[in-house]
N, C-alpha and C positions, 0 to 999 in steps of 0.2 A: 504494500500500500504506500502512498506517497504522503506526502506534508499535508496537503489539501486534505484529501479522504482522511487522514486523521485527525485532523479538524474539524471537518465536520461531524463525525462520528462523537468526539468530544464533545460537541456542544448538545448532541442528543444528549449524552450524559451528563452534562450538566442539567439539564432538562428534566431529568427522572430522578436526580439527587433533590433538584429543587421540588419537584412532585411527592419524593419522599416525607421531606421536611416540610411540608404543608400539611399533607394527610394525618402525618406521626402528631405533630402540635393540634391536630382536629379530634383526635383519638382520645386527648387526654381528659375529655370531661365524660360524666354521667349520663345517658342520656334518661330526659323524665316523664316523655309522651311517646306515644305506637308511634308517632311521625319522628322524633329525632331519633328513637331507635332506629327506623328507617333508615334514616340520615347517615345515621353510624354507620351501619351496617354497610353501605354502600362506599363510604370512606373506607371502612378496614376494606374492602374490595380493592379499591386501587391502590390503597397502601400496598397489600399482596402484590399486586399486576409492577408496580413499580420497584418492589420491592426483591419480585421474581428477574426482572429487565435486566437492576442491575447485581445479583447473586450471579448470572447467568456469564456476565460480560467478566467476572473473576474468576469463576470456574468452570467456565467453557470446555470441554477438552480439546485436546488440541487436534487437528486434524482426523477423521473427518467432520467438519461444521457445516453448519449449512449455510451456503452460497452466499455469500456479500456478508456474513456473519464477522461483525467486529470482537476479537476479546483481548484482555489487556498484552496479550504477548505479541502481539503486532505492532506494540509500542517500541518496544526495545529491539533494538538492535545493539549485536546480536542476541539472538533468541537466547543465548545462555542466560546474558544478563536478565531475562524475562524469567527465567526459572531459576533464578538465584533469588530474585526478586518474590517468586514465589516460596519458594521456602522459606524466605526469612518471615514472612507475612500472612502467606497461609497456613502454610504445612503445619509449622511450628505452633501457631496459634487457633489451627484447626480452622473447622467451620465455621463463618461468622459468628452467628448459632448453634450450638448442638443443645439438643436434648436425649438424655437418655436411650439409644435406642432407635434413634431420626436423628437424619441429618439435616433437615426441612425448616425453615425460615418459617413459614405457613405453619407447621404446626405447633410452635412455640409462638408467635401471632394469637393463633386461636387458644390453646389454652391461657393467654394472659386476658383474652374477655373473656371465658368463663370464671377464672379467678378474679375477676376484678381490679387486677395490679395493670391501669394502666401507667404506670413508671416506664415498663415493657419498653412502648412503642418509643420514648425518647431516647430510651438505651441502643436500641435498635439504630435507629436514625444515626447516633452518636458511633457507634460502631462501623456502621459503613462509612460515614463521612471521613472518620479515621482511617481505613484504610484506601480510602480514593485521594485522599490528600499526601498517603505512603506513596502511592500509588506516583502520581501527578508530579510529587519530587524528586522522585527515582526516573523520571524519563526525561526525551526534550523536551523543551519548552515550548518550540516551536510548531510540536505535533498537538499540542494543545490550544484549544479554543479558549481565546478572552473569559467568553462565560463560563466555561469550565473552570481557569482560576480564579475569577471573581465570587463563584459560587462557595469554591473548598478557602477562600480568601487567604492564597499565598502568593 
């Protein structure tokens, strides 16, 4: 991929970080009537869908992906530095989230609104934004879109 295409790709992803951080800050109140539970309900939805977007774009595997598929190792050149990168940040630290058992982002989501702890969602949020900000310092600059570093603010 070139400078350009990684550009733009980055700025999707600032896009779904910023979508993240919306949804997550929506999640954290009570809802008190059938209609804001609605409401919720539809939030923790694309909290998941963006939440799934950008898990995906970190642990993508690597070849085969599917067609025009952006993941973070098409950052670095070369690809070792991309899986150096990943060790130090995934491997070692595991799964964004794990629970027990699952490895699933989604289902530790859902068990935090049946428990009630939404702290959850800004831990969440806080954890990706941490590693897209590892992420975004560890590569060029240049393959990076404005909004992508205005978003992770480095």
């Amino acid at each position: 991929m070139n400078t350009h295409e990684l550009q733009v790709a980055s700025r999707y992803l600032a896009y779904e970080l910023q979508k993240l951080r919306e949804t997550s800050s929506q999640l954290m109140w009570k809802p008190g009537n059938a209609v804001e539970k609605l409401s919720r309900d539809i939030t923790l939805e694309a909290f998941l869908i963006h939440l799934h977007i950008l898990f995906r774009f970190f642990y993508a595997p690597l070849p085969p992906r599917q067609p025009n598929e952006v993941c973070m190792n098409d950052y670095f050149v070369p690809i070792s530095d991309g899986e150096n990168w990943r060790k130090d940040n995934l491997d070692k630290k595991g799964p964004i989230l794990v629970v027990p058992g699952h490895i699933a982002a989604e289902y530790l989501t859902y068990l935090s609104t049946r428990r009630r702890d939404l702290s959850k969602f800004g831990k969440i949020y806080s954890a990706v934004h941490d590693l897209m900000r590892s992420f975004a310092e560890s590569v060029p600059r240049d393959n990076l879109h404005p909004d992508l570093v205005a978003e992770i603010k480095i």
